[in-house]
C-alpha positions in Angstrom: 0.0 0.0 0.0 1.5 3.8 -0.8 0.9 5.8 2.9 -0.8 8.9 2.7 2.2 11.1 3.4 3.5 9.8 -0.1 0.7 10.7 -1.7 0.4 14.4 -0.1 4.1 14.9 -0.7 3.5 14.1 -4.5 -0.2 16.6 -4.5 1.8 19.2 -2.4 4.8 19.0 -5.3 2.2 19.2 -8.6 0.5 22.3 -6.7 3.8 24.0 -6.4 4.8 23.7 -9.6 1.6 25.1 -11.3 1.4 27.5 -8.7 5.2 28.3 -10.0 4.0 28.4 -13.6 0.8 30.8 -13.0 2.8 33.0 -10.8 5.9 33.8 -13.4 3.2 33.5 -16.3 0.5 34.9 -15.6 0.8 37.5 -12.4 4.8 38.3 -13.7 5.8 38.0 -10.6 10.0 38.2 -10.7 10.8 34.7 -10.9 14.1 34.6 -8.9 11.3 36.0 -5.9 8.5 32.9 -7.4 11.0 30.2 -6.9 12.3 31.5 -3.3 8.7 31.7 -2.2 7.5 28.8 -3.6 10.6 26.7 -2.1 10.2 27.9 1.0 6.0 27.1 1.4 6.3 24.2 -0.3 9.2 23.0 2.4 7.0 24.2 5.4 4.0 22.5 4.0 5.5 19.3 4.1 7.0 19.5 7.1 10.7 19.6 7.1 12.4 21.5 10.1 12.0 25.4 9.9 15.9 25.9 10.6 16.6 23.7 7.5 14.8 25.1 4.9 16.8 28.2 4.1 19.8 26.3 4.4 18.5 23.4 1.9 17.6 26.4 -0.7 20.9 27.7 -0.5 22.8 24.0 -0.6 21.1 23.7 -4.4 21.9 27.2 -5.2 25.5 27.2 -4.4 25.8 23.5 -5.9 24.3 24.7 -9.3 26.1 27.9 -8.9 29.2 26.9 -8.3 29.0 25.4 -11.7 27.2 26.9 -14.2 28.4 30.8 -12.8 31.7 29.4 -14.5 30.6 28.0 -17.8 28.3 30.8 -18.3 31.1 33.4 -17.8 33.5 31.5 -19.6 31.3 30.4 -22.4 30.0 33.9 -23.1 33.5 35.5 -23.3 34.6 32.9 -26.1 30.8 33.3 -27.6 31.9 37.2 -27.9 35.3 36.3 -29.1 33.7 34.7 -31.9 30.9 37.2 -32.2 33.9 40.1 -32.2 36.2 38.4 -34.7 33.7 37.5 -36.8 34.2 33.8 -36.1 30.7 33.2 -35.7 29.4 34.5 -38.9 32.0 32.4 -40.9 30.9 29.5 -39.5 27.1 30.6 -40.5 28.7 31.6 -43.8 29.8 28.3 -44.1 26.8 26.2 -42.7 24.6 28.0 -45.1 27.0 27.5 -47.9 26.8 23.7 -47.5 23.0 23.2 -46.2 21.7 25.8 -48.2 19.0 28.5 -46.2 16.0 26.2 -46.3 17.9 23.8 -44.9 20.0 24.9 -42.2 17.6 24.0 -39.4 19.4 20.3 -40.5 22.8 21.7 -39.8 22.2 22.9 -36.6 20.4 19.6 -35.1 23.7 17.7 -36.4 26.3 20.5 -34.9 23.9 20.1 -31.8 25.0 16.3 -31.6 29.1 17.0 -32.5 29.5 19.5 -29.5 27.1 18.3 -27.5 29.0 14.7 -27.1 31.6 15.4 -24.7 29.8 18.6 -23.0 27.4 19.2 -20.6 23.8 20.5 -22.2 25.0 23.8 -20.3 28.1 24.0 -21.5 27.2 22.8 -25.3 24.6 25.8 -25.1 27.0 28.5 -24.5 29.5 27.3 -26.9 26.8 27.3 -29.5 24.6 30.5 -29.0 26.3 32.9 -30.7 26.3 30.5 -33.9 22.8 30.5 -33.8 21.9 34.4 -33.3 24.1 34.8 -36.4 23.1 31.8 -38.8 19.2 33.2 -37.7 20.1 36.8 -38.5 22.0 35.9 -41.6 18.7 33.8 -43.0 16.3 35.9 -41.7 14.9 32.7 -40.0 12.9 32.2 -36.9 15.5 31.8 -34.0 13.0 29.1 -32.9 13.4 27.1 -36.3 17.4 27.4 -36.0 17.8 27.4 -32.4 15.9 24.2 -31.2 17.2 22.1 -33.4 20.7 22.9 -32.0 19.3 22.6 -28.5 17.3 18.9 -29.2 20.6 17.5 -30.5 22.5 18.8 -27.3 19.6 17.3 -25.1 19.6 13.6 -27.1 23.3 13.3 -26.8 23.1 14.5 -22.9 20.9 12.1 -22.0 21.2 8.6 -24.1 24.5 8.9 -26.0 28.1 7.8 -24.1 30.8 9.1 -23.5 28.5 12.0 -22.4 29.5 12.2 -18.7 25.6 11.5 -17.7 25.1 8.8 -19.9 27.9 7.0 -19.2 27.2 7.0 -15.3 24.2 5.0 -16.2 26.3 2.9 -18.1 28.6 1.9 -15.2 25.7 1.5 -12.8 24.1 -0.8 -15.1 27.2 -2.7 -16.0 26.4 -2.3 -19.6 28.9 -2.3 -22.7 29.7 1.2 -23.7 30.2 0.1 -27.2 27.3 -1.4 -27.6 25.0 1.2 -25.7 26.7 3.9 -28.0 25.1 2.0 -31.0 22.0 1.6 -29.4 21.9 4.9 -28.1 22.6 6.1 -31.9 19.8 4.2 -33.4 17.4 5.3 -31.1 19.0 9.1 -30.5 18.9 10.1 -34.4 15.3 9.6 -35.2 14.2 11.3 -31.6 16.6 14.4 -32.3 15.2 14.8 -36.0 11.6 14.0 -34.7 12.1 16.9 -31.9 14.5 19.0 -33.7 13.9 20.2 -37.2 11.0 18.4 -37.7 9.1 20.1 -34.6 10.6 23.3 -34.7 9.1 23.9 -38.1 5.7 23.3 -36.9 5.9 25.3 -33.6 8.0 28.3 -35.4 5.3 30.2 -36.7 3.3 30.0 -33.5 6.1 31.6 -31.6 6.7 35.5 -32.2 9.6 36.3 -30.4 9.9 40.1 -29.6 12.3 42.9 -32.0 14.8 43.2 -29.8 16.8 40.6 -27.7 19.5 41.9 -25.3 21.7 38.8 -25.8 21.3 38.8 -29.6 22.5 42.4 -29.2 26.1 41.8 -27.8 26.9 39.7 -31.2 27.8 42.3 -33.9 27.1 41.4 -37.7 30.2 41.2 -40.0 28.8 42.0 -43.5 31.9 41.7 -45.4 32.5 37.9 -45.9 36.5 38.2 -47.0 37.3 40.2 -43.7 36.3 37.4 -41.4 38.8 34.7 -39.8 39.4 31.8 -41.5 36.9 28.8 -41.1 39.2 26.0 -39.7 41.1 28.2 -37.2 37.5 29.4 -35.8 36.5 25.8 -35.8 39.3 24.9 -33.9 39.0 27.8 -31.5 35.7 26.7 -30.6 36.1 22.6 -30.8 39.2 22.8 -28.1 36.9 22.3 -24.8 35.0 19.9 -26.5 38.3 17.6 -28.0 39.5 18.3 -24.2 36.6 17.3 -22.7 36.4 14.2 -24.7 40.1 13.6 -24.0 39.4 13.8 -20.5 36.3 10.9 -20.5 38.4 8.6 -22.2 41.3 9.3 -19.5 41.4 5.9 -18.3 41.7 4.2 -22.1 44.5 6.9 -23.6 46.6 6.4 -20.2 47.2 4.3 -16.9 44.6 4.9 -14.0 45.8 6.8 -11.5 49.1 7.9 -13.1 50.4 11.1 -13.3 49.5 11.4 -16.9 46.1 10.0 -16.3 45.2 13.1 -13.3 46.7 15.3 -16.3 44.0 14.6 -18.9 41.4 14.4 -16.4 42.1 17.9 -15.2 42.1 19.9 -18.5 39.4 17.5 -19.4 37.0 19.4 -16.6 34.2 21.4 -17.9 35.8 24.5 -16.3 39.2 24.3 -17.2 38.6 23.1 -20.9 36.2 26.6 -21.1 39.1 28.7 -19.7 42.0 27.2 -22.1 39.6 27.5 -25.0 38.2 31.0 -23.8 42.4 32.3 -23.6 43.1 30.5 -27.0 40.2 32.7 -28.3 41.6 35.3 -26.9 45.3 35.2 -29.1 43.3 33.3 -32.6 39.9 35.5 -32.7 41.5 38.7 -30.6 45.4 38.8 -31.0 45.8 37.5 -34.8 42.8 39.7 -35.7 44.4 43.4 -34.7 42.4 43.7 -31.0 44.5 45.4 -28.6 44.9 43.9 -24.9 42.5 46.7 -23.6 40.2 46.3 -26.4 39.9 42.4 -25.6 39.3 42.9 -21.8 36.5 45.2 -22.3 35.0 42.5 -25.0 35.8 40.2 -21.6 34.3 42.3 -19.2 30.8 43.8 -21.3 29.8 40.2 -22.5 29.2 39.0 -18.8 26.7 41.4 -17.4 23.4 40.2 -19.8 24.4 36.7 -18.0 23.6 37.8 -14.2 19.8 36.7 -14.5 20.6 33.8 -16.0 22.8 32.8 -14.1 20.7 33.7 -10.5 17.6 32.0 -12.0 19.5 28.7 -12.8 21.3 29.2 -9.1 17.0 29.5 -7.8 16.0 26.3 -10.3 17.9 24.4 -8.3 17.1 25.7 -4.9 13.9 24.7 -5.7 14.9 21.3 -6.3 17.0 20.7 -3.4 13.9 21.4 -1.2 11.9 18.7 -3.4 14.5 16.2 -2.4 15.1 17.3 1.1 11.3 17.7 1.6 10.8 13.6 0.8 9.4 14.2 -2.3 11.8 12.6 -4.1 11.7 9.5 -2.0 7.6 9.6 -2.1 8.2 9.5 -6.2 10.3 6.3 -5.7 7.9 4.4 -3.4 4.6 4.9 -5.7 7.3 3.6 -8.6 7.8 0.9 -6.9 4.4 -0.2 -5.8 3.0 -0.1 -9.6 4.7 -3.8 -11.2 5.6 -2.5 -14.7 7.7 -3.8 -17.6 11.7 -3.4 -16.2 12.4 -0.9 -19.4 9.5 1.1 -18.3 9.7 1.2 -14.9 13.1 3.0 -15.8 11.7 5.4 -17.9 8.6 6.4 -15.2 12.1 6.4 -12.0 14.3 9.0 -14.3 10.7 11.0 -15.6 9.1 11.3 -12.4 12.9 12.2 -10.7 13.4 14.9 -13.2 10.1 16.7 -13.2 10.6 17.0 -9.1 14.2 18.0 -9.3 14.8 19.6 -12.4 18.1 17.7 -13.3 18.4 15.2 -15.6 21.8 14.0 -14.2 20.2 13.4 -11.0 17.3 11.7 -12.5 19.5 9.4 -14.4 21.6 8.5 -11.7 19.0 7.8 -8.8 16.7 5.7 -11.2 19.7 3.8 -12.4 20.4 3.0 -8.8 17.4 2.1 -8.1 16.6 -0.3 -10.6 20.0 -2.0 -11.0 19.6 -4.5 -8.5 16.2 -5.3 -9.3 17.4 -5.8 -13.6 20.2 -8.3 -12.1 17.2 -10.4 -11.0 15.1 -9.5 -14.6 15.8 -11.8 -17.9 15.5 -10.6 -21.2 16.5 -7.3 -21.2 19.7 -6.2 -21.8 21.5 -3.6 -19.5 22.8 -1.2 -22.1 18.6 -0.5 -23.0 18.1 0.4 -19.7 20.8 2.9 -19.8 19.0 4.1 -22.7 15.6 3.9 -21.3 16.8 5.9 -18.4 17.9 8.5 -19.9 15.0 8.9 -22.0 12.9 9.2 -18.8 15.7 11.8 -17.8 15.0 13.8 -20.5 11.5 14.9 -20.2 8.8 17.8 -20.3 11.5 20.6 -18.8 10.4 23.4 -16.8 10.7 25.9 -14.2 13.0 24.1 -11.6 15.7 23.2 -14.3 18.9 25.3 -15.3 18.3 24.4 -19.0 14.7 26.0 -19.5 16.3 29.6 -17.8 19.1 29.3 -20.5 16.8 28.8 -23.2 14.1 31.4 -22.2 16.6 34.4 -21.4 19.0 33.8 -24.4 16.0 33.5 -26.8 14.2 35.9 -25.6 11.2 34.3 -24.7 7.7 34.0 -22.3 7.4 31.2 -19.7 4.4 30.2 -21.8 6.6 30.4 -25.1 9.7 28.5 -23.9 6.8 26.5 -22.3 5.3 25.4 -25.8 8.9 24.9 -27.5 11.7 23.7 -25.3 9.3 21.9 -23.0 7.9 19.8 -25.8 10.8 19.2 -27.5 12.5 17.6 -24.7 9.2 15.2 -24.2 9.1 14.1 -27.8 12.9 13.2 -27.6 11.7 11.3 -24.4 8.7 9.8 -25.4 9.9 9.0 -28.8 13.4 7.4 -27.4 11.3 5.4 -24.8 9.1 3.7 -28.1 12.6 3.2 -29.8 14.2 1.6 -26.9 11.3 -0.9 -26.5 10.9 -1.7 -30.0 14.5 -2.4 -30.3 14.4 -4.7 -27.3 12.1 -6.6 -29.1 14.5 -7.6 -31.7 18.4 -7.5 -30.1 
């Protein structure tokens, strides 16, 4: 039987969140102030100790903080690099060139899945931005129809594809072949991205009319003579370094000895943070040096690209405040116990762990991770299904419907410029169709490796 408490944690959690919608949407409330409220009632309905609560917020704000406040500062001063040197609009120049106009909403789901690989979705987003503000200015296209594309491929590869960092903890809690799950993962990933990405986007672009003017589009200045920009390889290096170093760094343990000296080596400048910073002071000498910047005139490029980032950044930090007091509140261990009490297909009962985990918490790492945990054991006691499937079918669940209490929907609101309800209809979706659609893959695969 599932107690009552489990059950009012679970009501208590579905009320706060559409209480969090309606609030930001409807009465535009501030949402930094909606999140903070809404943490704190929601903690004191359920009952956890009044001298914990504020400390709980703050635990998942400094946690996320401590993080993304890097790769957002550090991602945004290479994305002006590129914006300043024109690096960006020769990539665009270049896209274009090879996908042609009506087409490009292809290119960007594929350079979604390249970057996205080794990266965090975070850190893939960043990296990618300034490509998309230019490729949609320079097509006159619907950021939507160039931008979620790009955004779908980073989410597919984050959640189902190793050596991504959160797909391949699944892997290793499932004992599954990484070879294997990165065909799987492939097969089922591919159709999902295209389903959600440029297929989607060109159904929900014309239903979305972004506003004229978009302070983060704004920073990135147009180049309009093509010969003048930087070379095309040098820029592609300049902005593929954190992502080779990243992917170094994840295969650490196959290129070197465990534990060696070498080994600590590649997984240091394989770290998110360090990888941004070399590629962000490479950027500096290829798109700022070799292109006739002055030292001044790069620091001020260094120093003016960071302020549009501070909401961001502090709604990301309040995202996950909000879904540290979910987990310390029990609701987190409430989802798990109505899980368990429902006897569903192993494969599903995967899916429903990670889903259920990442509409409460807002992170699909966590969600991955906690379901995989959770139903490991149990799959060693399950024939039939293979472990690198319910990797796959894991992350799926990991994947979907995102919303206020995750990092990724603040990213994708502020740097497109859009409503709750908007970012809502788009990125929300998006992410459930890759989930949904890579859940149906998954199981009809199973049915026939």
């Amino acid at each position: 039987m599932i107690d009552h408490h489990s059950i009012f944690l679970l009501v208590s959690a579905v009320i706060a969140v559409i209480a969090l919608i309606l609030l930001i949407a409807v009465v535009k409330l501030n949402p930094f102030i909606t999140l903070f409220l809404t943490a704190l009632s929601l903690a004191m309905v359920t009952g956890m100790p009044l001298s914990k609560i504020v400390h709980s917020f703050e635990t998942g704000v400094g946690g996320t903080l401590g993080h993304i406040a890097i790769v957002v500062a550090l991602g945004t001063m290479l994305g002006k690099m590129m914006a300043e040197s024109g690096g960006a609009d020769q990539i665009a120049y270049t896209l274009i060139k090879l996908f042609g106009e009506r087409r490009i909403h292809w290119a960007m789901v594929v350079i979604g899945l390249v970057v996205g690989l080794p990266a965090f979705f975070e850190v893939g987003f960043v990296l990618l931005i300034p490509i998309v503000f230019t490729v949609a200015r320079r097509t006159r296209t619907s950021l939507i129809l160039v931008g979620l594309p790009m955004v779908a491929g980073l989410s597919v590869v984050h959640g189902l594809v190793p050596p991504h960092p959160a797909a391949l903890m699944a892997v290793t809690i499932f004992k599954a072949d990484v070879g294997r799950t990165i065909l799987y993962a492939l097969i089922v990933g591919l159709p999902s991205a295209v389903l959600a990405g440029p297929v989607y986007a060109k159904l929900i672009a014309p239903h979305v009319q972004l506003p004229d003017e978009n302070s983060m589009a704004a920073q990135f200045v147009d180049h309009g003579d093509e010969r003048s920009l930087p070379g095309f390889w040098l820029t592609l290096f300049t902005i593929l370094l954190p992502v080779l170093l990243m992917l170094t760094g994840s295969w650490a343990d196959v290129l070197s000895t465990p534990k060696s000296a070498l080994n600590e080596g590649l997984r240091l400048i394989g770290n998110d943070d360090l990888a941004l910073l070399i590629g962000a002071l490479l950027s500096f000498f290829t798109l700022g040096t070799l292109r006739g910047f002055s030292r001044e005139t790069i620091l001020r490029f260094s120093n003016e690209c960071i302020a549009p980032t501070a909401t961001i950044t502090i709604l990301v930090g309040a995202g996950a405040g909000f879904g540290r007091i979910l987990q310390d509140s029990g609701v987190s261990d409430a989802i798990i116990v109505v899980a368990m009490h429902f006897h569903v297909p192993m494969l599903l009962l995967a899916w429903l762990l990670a889903a259920m985990m990442r509409l409460a918490t807002g992170s699909s790492t966590v969600a991955m991770t906690t379901a995989a945990g959770i139903v490991a054991p149990l799959a060693l006691h399950s024939t039939g299904v293979r472990p690198e499937l319910l990797a796959i079918s894991t992350g799926a669940g990991s994947l979907i419907f995102s919303h206020v209490n995750d990092g990724g929907f603040w990213l994708v609101k502020e740097y497109f410029g859009m409503s709750v309800a908007q970012t809502l209809k788009s990125w929300s979706v998006c992410e459930t169709i890759i989930s949904v659609t890579a859940l149906i893959l998954t199981v009809a695969l199973s049915l026939v490796v």
